[in-house]
Structures are given as C-alpha cells and as structure tokens.
C-alpha positions as CSV (number, residue, x, y, z in Angstrom):
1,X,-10.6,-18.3,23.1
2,X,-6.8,-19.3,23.3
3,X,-6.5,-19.1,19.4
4,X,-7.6,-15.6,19.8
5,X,-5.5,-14.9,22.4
6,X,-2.2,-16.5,20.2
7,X,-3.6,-14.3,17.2
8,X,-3.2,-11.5,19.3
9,X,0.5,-12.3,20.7
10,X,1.4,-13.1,17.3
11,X,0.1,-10.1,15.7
12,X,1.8,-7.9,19.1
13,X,5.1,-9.8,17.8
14,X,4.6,-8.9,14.3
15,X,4.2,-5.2,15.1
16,X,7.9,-5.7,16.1
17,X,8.8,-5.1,12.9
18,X,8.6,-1.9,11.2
19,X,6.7,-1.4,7.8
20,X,6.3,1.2,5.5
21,X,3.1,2.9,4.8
22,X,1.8,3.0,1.3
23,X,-1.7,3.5,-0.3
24,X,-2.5,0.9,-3.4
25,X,-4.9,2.0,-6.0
26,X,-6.9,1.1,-9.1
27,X,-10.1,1.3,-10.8
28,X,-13.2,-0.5,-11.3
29,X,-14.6,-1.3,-14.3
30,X,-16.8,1.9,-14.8
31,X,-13.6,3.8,-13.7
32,X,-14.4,4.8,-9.8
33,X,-10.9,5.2,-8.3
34,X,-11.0,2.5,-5.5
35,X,-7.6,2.8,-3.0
36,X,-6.7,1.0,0.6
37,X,-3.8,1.5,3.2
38,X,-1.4,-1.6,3.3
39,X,1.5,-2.5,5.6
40,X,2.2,-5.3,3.1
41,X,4.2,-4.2,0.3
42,X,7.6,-5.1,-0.5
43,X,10.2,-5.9,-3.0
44,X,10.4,-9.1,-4.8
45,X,12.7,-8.9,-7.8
46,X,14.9,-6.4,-9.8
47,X,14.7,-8.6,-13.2
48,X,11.8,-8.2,-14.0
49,X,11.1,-5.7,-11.5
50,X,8.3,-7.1,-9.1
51,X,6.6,-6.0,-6.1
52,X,3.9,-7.7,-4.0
53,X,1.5,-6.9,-1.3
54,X,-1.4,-8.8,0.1
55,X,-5.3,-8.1,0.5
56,X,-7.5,-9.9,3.0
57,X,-9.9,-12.5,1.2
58,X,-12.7,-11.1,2.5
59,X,-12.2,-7.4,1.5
60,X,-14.7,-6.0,-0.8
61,X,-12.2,-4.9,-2.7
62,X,-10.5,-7.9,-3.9
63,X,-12.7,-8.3,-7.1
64,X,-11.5,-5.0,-7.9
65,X,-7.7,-5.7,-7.5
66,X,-7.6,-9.4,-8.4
67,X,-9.3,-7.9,-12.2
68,X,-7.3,-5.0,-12.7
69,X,-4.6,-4.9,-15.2
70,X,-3.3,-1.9,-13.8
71,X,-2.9,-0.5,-9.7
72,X,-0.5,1.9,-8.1
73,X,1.7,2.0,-5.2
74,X,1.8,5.1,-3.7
75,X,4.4,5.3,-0.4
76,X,3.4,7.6,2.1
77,X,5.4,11.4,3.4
78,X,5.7,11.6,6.9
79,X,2.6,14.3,7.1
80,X,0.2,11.7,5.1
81,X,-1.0,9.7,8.5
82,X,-4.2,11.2,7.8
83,X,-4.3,9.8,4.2
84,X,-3.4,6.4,5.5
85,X,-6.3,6.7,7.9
86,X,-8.6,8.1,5.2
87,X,-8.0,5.0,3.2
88,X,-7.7,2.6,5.9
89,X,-11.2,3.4,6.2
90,X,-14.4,1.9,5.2
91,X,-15.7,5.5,3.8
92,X,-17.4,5.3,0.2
93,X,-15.6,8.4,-1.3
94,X,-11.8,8.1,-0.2
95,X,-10.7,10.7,-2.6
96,X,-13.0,13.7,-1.8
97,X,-10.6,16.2,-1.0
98,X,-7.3,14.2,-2.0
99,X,-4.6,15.5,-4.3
100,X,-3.8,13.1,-6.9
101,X,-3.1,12.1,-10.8
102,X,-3.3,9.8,-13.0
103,X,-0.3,7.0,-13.5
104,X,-0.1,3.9,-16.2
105,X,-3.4,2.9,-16.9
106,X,-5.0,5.5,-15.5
107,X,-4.3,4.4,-11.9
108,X,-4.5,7.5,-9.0
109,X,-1.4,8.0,-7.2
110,X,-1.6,10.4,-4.4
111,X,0.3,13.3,-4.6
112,X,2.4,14.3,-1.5
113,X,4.0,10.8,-1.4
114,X,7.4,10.2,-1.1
115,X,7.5,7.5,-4.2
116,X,5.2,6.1,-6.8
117,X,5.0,2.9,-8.5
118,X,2.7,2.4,-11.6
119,X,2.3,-1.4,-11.7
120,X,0.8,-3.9,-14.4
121,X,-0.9,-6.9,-12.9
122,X,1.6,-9.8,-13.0
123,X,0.1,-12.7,-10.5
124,X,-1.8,-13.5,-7.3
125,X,-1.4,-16.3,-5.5
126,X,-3.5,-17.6,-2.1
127,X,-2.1,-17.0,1.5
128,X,-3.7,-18.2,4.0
129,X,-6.6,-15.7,4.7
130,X,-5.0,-13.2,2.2
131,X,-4.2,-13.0,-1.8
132,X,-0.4,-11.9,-2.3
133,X,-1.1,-9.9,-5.6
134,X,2.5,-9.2,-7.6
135,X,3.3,-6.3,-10.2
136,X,5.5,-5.6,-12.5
137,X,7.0,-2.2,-12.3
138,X,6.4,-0.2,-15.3
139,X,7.2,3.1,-14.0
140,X,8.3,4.4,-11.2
141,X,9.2,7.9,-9.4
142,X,11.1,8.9,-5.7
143,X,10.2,12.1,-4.9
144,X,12.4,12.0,-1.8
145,X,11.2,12.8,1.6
146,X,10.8,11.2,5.5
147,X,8.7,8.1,4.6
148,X,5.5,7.0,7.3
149,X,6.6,4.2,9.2
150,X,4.5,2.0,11.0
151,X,6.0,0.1,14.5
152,X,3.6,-1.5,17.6
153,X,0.6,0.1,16.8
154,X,1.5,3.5,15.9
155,X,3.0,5.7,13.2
156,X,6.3,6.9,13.3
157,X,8.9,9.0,10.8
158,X,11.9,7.6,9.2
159,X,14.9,9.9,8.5
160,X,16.4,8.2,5.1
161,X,20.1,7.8,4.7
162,X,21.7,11.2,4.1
163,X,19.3,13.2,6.2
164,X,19.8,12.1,9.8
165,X,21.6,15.3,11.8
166,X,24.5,14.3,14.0
C-alpha cells in the first residue's frame, strides 16, 4: 500500500515537468499501421542525430516496435488532444478517420502535426519497467505551429519563440 502511495507522489511530482505530446508509429509485419501516444520522447544527440523514447514492457506493442526497422515521430498541433487520446487508447483501428502519409519506410505520420520525424531503428535498451528505444533521424520536417503540451494531468498549448503577443 505505501509503495503505491510513493508511486503516486512520485508520478504527481513528475507531472511537474512539462512534456511534449507526440504520436510514434510503425508497422507490423503484414503492414497494419500500429501508433501510441508518448510523453517520453526527447533529444539525445545531433551527430548522429538520435532521439529516444520509452514503451512500457508490458505493452502489446513492444514486439512491434522493438522489430521495426523503421517508426515515426509525429509531434502533436495544439487542436490534436483528440488524436493523442485516440491513440492513447486501447481501440483496435486508431487510424479510421485520421489524416496521414507515408514517411521512410513506409511509417504513418499524422498529418496536422506541428513536426515529423522519420526514424530508422538504432537501439533499445532496458529501463526499469520500460525499453528506451533510440532512432536515428533520417528525415525530418517542422511544419510550425502551437505544439500540445502536457503539465499535471492535463493538456495545455505552448506559444513557440516568436509568436508570444506582448
């Protein structure tokens, strides 16, 4: 009962910290598009040009991701909350209804977002309960925009550099 109780302080102090939103997809081997919400992504190196972001060990899509040679990062507009619920979900067919394309290696990227990355599978490595899976940047587009943000519990907007009124 305390652990729980320390996993929930520790979570409500983790929430301190703003994230971005972004959607990471791929495809299984019969090419389904398969795609997920994460709060997890970040920057890890400019040369080469690596990103990571982390998947819960027990998430039936970790066979998918961990074999892919290909997934996408797509970073979600202000007016995508419902996207990032849509694929925070457990539903079967995430993509009925959902504008997107095809990026390097035939990953979906979701149109709408404010930046894509088309990544090539570069390492995983074990983290506790999760797999930090890295990717090397092959392409990469920023479309511009107010990016979701995600702070306490809730969705918020972030006005980028440039665009704030005074």
């Amino acid at each position: 009962m305390q652990e729980n109780a320390d996993q929930r302080a520790l979570k409500r102090t983790l929430g301190r910290y703003p994230t971005g939103v972004a959607v990471v997809t791929a495809r299984r081997g019969d090419g389904t598009p398969v795609g997920l919400t994460v709060n997890s992504f970040t920057s890890v190196s400019l040369e080469p040009p690596l990103i990571l972001w982390c998947l819960a060990n027990e998430s039936p899509n970790l066979p998918v991701f961990r074999d892919a040679a290909h997934f996408g990062i797509s970073v979600l507009a202000a007016d995508q909350q419902w996207v990032s619920n849509r694929f925070a979900s457990p539903l079967e067919e995430k993509f009925a209804g959902i504008d997107w394309f095809e990026g390097e290696g035939g990953v979906p990227l979701l149109r709408g977002s404010v930046a894509h990355l088309h990544c090539r599978h570069y390492s995983r490595h074990p983290g506790g309960d999760h797999v930090i899976l890295l990717g090397q940047v092959a392409r990469f587009d920023n479309t511009g925009g107010e990016p979701l943000v995600y702070l306490g519990g809730d969705y918020h907007v972030a006005q980028p550099p440039g665009e704030r009124g005074s």
